[in-house]
N, C-alpha and C positions, 0 to 999 in steps of 0.2 A: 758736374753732370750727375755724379750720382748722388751727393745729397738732394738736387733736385728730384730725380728722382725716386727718393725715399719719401720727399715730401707728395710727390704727385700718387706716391701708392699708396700712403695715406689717405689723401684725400677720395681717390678710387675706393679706398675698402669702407668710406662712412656712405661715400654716395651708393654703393651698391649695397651694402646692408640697409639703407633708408630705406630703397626703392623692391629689395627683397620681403623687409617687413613689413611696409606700408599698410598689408591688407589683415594682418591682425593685429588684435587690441592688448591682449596682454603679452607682453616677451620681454623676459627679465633684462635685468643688463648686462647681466653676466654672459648670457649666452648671446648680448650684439657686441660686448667686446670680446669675446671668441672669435667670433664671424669677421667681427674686423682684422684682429691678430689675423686671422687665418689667409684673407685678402692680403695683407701687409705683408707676412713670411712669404709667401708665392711669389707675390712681386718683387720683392727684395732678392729672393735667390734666381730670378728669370736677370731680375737688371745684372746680378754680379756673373751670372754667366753670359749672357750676351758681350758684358762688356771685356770679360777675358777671353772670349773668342775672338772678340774685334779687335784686340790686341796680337796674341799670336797668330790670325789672319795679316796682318800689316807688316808684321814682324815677315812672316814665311815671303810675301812680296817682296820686302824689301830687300834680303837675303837671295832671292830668285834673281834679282835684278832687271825685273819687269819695270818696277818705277826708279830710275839713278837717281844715286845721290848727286847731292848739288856740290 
């Protein structure tokens, strides 16, 4: 799950810098792989926090004994 999505925030930061630069003619590359790094880092720190929330979220339930073990 999360290398997919590492994969998927990459692909999120080409398609949003494409569709951000689309409308000018000259923009170095340097500053679209900026733009992408900078999509990329974001999502990459949203997905690692999400997913250690969703972690000690399940953890605090299970512990609660709202869901038994089996």
């Amino acid at each position: 799950m999360f290398w997919g999505g590492i994969l998927g925030s990459i692909f999120n930061g080409f398609g949003l810098t494409l569709l951000n630069q689309s409308y000018k003619t000259t923009v170095d590359n340097s500053a679209l792989l900026l733009e992408v790094m900078g999509f990329v880092v974001g999502d990459v720190l949203g997905l690692i926090f999400c997913l250690v929330s969703i972690v000690y979220l399940f953890r605090m339930i299970r512990f609660s004994k709202i869901i038994p073990d089996r």
